[in-house]
C-alpha positions in Angstrom: -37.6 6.9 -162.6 -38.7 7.4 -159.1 -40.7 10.2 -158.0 -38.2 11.0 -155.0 -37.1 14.2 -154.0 -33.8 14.5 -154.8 -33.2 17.9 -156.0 -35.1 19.5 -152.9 -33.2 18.0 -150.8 -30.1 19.2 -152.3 -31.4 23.1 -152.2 -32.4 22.4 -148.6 -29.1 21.2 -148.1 -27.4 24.1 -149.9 -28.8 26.4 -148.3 -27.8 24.9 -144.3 -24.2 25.0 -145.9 -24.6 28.6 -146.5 -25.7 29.1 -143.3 -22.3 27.3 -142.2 -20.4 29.3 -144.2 -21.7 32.5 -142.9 -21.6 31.4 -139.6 -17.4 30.5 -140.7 -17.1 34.2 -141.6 -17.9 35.1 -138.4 -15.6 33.0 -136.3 -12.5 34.2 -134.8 -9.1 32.4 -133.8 -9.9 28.7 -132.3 -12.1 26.3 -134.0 -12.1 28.5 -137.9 -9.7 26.1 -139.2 -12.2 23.1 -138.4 -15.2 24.3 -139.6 -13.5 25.6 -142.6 -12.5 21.5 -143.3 -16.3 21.0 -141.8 -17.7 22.9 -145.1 -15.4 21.3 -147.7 -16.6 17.8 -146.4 -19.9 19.5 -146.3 -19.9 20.9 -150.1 -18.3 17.3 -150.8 -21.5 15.6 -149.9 -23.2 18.0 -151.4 -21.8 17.2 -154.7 -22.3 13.7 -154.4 -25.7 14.5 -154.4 -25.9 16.8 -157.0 -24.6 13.9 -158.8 -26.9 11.5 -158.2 -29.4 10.6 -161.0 -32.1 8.8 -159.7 -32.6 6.8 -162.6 -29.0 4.7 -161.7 -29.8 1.8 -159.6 -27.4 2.6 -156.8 -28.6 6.1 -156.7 -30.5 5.1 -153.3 -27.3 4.1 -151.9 -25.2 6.9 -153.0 -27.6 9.3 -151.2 -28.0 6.9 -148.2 -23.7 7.6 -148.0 -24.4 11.9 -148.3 -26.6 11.0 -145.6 -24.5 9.6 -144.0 -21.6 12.2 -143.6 -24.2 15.0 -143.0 -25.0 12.4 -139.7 -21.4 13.3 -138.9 -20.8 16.5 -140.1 -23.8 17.5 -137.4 -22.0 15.8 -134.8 -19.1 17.7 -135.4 -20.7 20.9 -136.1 -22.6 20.3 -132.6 -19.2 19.6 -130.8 -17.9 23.1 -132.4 -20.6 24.7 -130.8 -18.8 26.8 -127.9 -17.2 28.6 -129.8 -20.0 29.4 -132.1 -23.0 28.7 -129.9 -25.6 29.1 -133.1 -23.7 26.3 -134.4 -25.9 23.9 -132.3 -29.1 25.0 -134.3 -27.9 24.6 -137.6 -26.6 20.7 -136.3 -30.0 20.3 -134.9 -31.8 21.4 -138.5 -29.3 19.6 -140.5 -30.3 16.3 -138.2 -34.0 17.2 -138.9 -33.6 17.4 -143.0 -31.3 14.1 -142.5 -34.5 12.9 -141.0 -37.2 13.8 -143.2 -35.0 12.6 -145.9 -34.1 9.0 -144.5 -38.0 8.7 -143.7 -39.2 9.8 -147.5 -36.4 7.4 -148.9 
């Protein structure tokens, strides 16, 4: 069993999503569809995580692939950003914990 991480991450995680959510709530008209779909895909990888038992032997990959959407999911989130200009923040802190996260693997 490796000594990683895993279950910080995932609370670190959690809690950006809730931060997405919230900032959902308070969207209006144009662009609350998307980041609704944003969050599923969000709570998707989030799950995947959750999942993940470290003592698998894939389990690096199957975190490396959560990783990987939350890479995209901040790209997206950061393109939604005009219409919910704290959305760029959240992208950049979601990058950062995708960060920290690649570099501890």
């Amino acid at each position: 069993m490796t000594m990683f991480p895993i279950h910080d991450f995932e609370k670190r995680f959690r809690a950006l999503l809730a931060e997405m959510d919230a900032l959902h709530d308070g969207m209006r008209g144009d662009g609350a569809e998307e980041m609704d779909e944003l969050n599923a895909n969000f709570e998707d990888a989030l799950f995947v995580i959750e999942c993940i038992d470290d003592g698998d032997a894939d389990w690096i990959e199957a975190f490396s692939d959560a990783l990987d959407e939350f890479d995209d999911l901040a790209a997206a989130y950061r393109a939604l950003s005009g219409k919910a200009p704290a959305l760029a923040d959240a992208a950049e802190r979601l990058d950062m914990a995708v960060q920290l996260a690649r570099a501890n693997l």
